[in-house]
N, C-alpha and C positions, 0 to 999 in steps of 0.2 A: 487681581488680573481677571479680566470676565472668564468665565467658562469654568475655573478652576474653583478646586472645592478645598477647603480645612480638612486636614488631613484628620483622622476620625483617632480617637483618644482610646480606643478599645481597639485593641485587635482586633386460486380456483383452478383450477386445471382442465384441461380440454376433455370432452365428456364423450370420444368416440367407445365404440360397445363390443368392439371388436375383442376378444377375449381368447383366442388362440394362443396366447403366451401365457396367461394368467392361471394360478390353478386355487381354488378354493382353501379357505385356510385350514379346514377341517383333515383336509391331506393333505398334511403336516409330512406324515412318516414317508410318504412318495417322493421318491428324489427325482433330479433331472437324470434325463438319459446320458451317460459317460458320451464328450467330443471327444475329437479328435486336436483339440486346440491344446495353447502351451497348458500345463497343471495349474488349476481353478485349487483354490483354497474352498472350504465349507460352507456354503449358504445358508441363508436363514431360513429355519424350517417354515412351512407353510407358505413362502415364496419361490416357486419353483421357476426356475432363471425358462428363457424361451430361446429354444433349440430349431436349427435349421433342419429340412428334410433334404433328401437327396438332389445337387443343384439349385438348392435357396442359400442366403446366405439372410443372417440377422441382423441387418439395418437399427440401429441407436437413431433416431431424428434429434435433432435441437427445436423442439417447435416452441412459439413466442406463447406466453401466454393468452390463453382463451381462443387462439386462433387454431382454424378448421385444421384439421388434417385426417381426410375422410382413407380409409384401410386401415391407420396406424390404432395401437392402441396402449393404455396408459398403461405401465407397470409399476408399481406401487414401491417393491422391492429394489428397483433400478431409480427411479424417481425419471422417469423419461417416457416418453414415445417409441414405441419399438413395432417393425414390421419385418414380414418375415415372405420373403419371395428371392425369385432369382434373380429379379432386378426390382430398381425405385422407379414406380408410377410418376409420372412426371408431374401430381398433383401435389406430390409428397418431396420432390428434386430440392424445392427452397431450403428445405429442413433438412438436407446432405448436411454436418457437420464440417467443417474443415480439420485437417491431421495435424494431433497432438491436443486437440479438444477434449474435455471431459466425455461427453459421446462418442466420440472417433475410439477415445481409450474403451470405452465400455463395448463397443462394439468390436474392438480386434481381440478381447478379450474374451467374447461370442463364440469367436470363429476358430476355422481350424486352420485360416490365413487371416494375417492383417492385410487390409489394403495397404498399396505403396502408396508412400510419400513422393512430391513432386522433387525433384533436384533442387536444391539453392544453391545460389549467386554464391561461389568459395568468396571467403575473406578471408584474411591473414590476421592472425593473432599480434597484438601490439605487445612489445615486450615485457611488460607489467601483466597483460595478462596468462604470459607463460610462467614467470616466474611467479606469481602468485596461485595458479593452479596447484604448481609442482610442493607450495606450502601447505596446501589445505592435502595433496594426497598423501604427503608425509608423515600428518598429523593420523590419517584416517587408519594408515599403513602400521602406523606406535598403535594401535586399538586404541584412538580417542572417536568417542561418540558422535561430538559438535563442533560445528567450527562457526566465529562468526567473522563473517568478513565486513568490515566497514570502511573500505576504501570512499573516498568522498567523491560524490556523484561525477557522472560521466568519466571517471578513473575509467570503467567499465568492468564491472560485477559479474553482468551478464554470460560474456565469452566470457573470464576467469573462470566461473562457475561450472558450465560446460566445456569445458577444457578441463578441470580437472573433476566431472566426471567419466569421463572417458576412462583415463589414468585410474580409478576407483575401477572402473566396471571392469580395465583389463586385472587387474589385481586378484579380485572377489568375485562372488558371484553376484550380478543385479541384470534385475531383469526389468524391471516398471521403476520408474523416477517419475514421481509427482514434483510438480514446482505449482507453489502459489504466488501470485504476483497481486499487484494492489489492483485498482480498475483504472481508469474504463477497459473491459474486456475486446472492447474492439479494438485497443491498441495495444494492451499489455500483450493479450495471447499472441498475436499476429507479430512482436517483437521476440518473443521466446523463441517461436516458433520458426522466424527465419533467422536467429543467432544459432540454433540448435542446429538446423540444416546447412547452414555458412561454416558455422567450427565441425566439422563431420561427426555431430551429434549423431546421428545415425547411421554411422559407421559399423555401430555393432547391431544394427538393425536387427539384421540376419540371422543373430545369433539369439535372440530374444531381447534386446534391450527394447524396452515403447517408455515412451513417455507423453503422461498428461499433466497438458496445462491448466491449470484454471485462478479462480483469484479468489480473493478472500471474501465475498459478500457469498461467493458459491459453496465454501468449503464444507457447509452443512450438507451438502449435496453426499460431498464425499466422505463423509463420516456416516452419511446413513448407508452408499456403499458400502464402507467397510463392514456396515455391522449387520447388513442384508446379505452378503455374502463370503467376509471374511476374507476379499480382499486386503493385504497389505502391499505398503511401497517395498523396496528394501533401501534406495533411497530419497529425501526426502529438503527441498528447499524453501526456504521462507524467504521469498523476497520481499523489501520492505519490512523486515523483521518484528520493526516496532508495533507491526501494527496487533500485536500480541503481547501490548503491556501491562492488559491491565484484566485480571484474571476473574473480576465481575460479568464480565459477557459471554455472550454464545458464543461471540468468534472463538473466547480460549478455549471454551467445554470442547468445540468440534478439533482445536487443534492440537487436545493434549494425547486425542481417539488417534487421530490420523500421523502425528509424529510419536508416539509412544512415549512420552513425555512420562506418562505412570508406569511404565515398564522397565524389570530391570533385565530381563531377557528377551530375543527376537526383536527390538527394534532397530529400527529404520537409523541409517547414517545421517544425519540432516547439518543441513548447511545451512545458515543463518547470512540473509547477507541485507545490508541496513549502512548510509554514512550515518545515522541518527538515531543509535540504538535505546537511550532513554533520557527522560529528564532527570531522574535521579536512579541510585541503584534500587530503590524499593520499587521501580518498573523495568524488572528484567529476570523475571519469572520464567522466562524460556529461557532460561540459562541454567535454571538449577538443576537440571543432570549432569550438566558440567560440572558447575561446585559440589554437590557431592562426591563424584567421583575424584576430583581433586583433593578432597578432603577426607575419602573412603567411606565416607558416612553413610547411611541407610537416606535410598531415594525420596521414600517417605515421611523422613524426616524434613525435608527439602518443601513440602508442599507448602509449607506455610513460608516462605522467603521472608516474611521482614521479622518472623522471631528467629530465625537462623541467621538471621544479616546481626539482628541483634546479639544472639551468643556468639557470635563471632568476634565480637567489640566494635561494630559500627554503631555511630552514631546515631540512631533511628529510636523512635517512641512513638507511644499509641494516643494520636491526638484526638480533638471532635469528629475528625471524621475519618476515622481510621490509622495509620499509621503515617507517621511522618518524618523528613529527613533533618539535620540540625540546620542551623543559620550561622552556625560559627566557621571562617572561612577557611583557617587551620585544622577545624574537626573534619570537612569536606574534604580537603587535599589530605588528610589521612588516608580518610573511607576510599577516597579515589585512587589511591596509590597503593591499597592493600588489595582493590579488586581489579586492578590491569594487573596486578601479579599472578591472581587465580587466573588471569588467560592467558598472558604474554609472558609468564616466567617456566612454563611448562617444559617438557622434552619431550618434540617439537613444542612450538607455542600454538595454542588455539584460538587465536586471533590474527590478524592483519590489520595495520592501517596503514595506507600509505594516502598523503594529502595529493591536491589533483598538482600537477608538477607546471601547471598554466598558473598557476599560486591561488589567496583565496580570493573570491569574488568581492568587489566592493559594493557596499551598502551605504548609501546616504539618506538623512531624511531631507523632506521636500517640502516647506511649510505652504500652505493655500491660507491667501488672506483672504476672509471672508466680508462680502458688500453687507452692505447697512443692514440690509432685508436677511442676508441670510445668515449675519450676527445674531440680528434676533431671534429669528427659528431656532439657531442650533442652542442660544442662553434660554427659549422657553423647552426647552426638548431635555436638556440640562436638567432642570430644576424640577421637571417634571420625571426624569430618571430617579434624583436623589431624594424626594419625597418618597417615591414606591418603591425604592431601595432599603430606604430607614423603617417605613413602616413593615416590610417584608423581612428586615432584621430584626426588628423589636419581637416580630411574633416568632421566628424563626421558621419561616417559608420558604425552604431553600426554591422551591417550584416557581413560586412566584418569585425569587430574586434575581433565579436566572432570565426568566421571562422579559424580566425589567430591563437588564443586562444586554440580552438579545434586542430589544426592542430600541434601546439606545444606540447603539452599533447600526442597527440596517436605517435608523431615520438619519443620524451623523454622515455616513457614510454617504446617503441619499443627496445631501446638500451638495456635498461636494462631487457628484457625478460630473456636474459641466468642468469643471476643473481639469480632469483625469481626460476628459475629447477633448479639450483643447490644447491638454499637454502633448499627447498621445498623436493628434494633429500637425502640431508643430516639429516633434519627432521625425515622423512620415517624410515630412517637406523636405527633412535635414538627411534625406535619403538612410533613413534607417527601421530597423522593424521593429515592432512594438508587442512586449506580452504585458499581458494588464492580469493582472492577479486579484482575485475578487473570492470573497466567503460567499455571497448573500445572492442571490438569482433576482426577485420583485426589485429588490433595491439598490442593487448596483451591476450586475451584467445587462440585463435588459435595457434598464436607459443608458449604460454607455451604448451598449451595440447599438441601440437605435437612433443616440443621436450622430453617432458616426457614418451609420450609411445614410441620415436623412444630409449630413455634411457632404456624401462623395466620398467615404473613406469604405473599402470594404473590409469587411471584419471577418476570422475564421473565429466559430463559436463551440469551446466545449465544456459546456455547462449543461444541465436539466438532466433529468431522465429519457431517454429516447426522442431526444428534440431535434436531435442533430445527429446526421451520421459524425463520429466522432475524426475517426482516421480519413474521412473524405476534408473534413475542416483541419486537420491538423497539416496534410498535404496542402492544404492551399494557401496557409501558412509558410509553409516550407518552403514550396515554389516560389513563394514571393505574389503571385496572387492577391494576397489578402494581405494587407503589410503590416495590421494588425490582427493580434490575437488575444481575444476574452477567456480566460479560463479559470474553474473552480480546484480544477483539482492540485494537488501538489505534489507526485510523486507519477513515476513511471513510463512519463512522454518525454520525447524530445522536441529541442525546438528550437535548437543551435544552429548556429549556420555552420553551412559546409558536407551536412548530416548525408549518407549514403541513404539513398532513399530505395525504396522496392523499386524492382524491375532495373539496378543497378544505377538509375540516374543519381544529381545530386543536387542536396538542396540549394535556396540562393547563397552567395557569401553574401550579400548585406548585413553589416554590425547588428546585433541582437543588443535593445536597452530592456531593462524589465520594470515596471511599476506595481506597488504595492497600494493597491488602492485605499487601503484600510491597515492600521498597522496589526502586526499580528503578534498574538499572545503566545502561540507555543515556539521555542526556539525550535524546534523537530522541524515541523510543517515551515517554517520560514526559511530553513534553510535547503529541506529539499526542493520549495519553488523555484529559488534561487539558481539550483541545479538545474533546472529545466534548460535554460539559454546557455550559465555558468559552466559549459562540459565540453569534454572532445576537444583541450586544446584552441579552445573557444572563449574569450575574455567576454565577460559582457558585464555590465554594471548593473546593478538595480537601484531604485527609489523604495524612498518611504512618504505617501501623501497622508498629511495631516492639516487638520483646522488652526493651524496659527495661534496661539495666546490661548491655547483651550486643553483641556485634560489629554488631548488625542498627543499632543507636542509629548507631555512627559511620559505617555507610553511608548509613542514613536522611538524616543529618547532611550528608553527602558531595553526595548528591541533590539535596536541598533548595537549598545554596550554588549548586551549579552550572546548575540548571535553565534556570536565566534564559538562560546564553550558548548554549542550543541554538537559540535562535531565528535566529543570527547569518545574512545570507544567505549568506553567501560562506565558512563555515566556523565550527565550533564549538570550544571548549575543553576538550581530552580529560584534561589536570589531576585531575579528580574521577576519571576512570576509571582513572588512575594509582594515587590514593590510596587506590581500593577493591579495587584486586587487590591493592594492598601490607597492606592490611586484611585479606583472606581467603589470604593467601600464595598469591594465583592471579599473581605479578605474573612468574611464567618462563613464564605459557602465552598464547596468542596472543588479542590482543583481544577478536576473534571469540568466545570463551570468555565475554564479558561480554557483549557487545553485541549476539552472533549474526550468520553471514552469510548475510542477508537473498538 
């Protein structure tokens, strides 16, 4: 059949000079002068924090990189812009933060008052999310450390979350909660931040509760805080949890600083909250102060997770490239069944899942027959793949394999752009709204978007790095506006109809369809896009677009089967991700190759 292959027989920073906050690092042993603000943990020596005078107050700026901000000046120890007056020069007004910002927090932190917060719009808690708070304080109230919540998207995390820390903070003592969310920051914070202010998050304002928002590409941020000044949270949220599964990155080094992940005293309570916590148990690494504690054993025992999964009696071993889980489907549903125990058989349990009660989303694939002309592109793009693919295996290139990999995705993907407008088009007509889900920016958001609005269709766009305001295009989505919408990301928007929108409006009721423009390899990310439209009591369907008679069908295929078991809490079924590198001959390069490390 064309397209298809024989299965392979082998397995800079702003440069103002202002210096009034700054102190030389040689006067180290010179402290800051004692505020009058809530109690400051230790600072790091030779970074001396910058102190208001009489009638000033100390300003945090957000400024964008490289751009002007003439009075402010950089602090090295804070990683920010900071100005020090009784009021902001209105040169310096853009770079105001907004409250519950990583700034906002550094700056009430300054002072010997926070600024207040604006009122939000009260909401009423849905009943799921009372009683699911009341399980996560239960659990914090028995002295458990972690909790993870994996209710399935649009369940609503968010308010459970804050709802039951309230209930923590009337209990205990907390004073700062950090929450990280995924990005875009222009929509995640500004969702935190009016859930936080709707459930009377800042009810105990007053009394010292603050919390800052920020998301995981920042978290570096906040880890060099900590360790400039010995700021800690006391408690601490992972939203999107997963995105901490894989303990080769910066993300984990900043996240193990910032939740105490290596400590067995003074840390922070942390909530974990993810529908998609991993593809198998050897990516769930932010869990093991849990399992040791469940198991009494020494924390640092725990750091190495898949030789402790292994003396444990899981099925796990040390393959090419690192450790791996078995393929037998009985040894699976063992491993799977002995670790929903370590969360869910607890007193209380330290887990929750409850499935979305709108039931699960339906997933179909959607095959595109390919014309003459563009049979032949995608069979010479083909064979042009598996050549640099074999030869990238023979030498063993994982660099160049992935290369290959990538390179075959964004040109496959590319052909079939007119496909996806004119499905997307036809959609529209049928009075309904369209999310188009796309990896790839050159080769498939751009020409959809732009042959949709050269059609008459307008499109809201949230893809690129600062291309687009994000939360301006998602709104005009929402509205109905734009009846289509291009998007990269997979986790943390909404995009359902019916959604309460800021300033209390609401968005349209038109039916929400979703398309997968490309089929995707990780059950995680497939199924949190899914959630984007799939949530709130809101049915929507999605697609899977593929090339017809070509290798794209049996991964579509692949997809589709396995989608369902990423929801699992305690671990998912990497089976499908097996059969789709044995499908693209990616099955000698390392997961990550498929999955990404996040």
């Amino acid at each position: 059949m064309p397209g298809r292959r024989r299965r392979s027989t082998s397995s800079t920073r702003s440069t103002t000079t202002t210096t009034r906050t700054a102190a030389p690092r040689k006067a180290a042993a010179k402290k800051a002068a004692p505020r009058k603000a809530a109690p400051k943990t230790a600072q790091k020596a030779g970074s001396e924090l910058p102190v208001a005078g009489p009638g000033e107050r100390v300003w945090v700026l957000a400024v964008p990189f490289r751009a002007p901000a003439p009075g402010a000046s950089w602090h090295a120890g804070l990683s920010a812009h900071v100005y020090v007056g009784a009021t902001l020069p209105a040169a310096l007004a853009p770079y105001d933060p907004p409250p519950y910002s990583l700034e906002r927090f550094l700056e009430d932190e300054l002072n010997a008052e926070p600024r207040p917060v604006p009122t939000g719009r009260p909401m009423s808690p849905r009943p799921e999310q009372v009683t699911g708070a009341a399980v996560i304080a239960a659990h914090e109230a028995a002295g458990g450390r972690m909790f993870l919540l994996g209710d399935d998207p649009g369940v609503g995390k968010t308010g459970t979350a804050v709802l039951a820390i309230q209930q923590i903070a009337a209990r205990r003592p907390v004073r700062t909660v950090l929450v990280v969310a995924d990005r875009p920051a222009a929509i995640t914070v500004p969702h935190w931040a009016r859930s936080i202010a709707a459930f009377g998050g800042t009810a105990a304002e007053g009394q010292g509760l603050r919390w800052c928002v920020t998301t995981w590409d920042r978290l570096g941020k906040v880890a060099g805080l900590t360790k400039a000044t010995g700021q800690r949270f006391d408690v601490v949220v992972a939203d999107e949890a997963h995105m901490v599964r894989h303990t080769t990155t910066q993300r984990w080094k900043h996240w193990r600083s910032v939740s105490g992940a290596g400590r067995v005293k003074d840390a922070p309570y942390v909530l974990l909250a993810t529908a998609t916590p991993a593809h198998t148990p050897l990516e769930l690494p932010y869990l093991a102060p849990h399992f040791a504690a469940v198991h009494g054993e020494p924390l640092k025992d725990w750091n190495d997770l898949p030789s402790r999964l292994a003396a444990h009696g899981f099925h796990v071993e040390r393959a090419r490239y690192g450790w791996s889980w078995t393929e037998d489907a009985e040894e699976r549903r063992a491993d799977l069944t002995r670790l929903r125990s370590w969360l869910a058989d607890t007193d209380p349990p330290a887990t929750l899942h409850r499935p979305a009660p709108w039931g699960p989303v339906s997933v179909t694939g959607t095959p595109v027959e390919l014309t003459p002309a563009e049979r032949a592109q995608y069979e010479a793009e083909w064979s042009e793949f598996r050549a640099e693919m074999q030869l990238a295996r023979r030498k063993r290139e994982t660099a160049r394999g992935r290369a290959a990999l990538l390179r075959f995705r964004q040109k496959a993907g590319l052909i079939r752009a007119q496909a996806t407008v004119d499905w997307a088009k036809a959609q529209v007509e049928a009075d309904r709204q369209v999310a188009v889900s796309v990896e790839f920016v050159e080769t498939a958001a751009d020409p959809i978007r732009e042959a949709l609005l050269d059609g008459g269709v307008a499109v809201a766009s949230i893809y690129g790095r600062d291309r687009f305001d994000v939360e301006a295009e998602r709104l005009r989505f929402q509205t109905g506006e734009a009846p289509v919408c291009v998007f990269t990301v997979t986790a943390s928007i909404s995009l359902h109809a019916g959604e309460v929108l800021p300033g209390g409006h609401t968005a349209s009721t038109t039916p929400r369809v979703g398309l997968f423009h490309q089929p995707r390899f990780s059950g995680i990310a497939a199924r949190q896009v899914t959630g984007r439209t799939h949530r709130d009591h809101q049915v929507s369907p999605w697609r899977v677009a593929f090339a017809q008679d070509t290798v794209e069908e049996d991964v579509a295929r692949v997809m589709v089967e396995r989608l369902a078991v990423t929801g699992s809490t305690a671990g998912g079924d990497t089976a499908g991700l097996q059969q789709i590198a044995e499908l693209l001959d990616a099955d000698w390069l390392p997961t990550t190759s498929l999955t990404g490390a996040d």
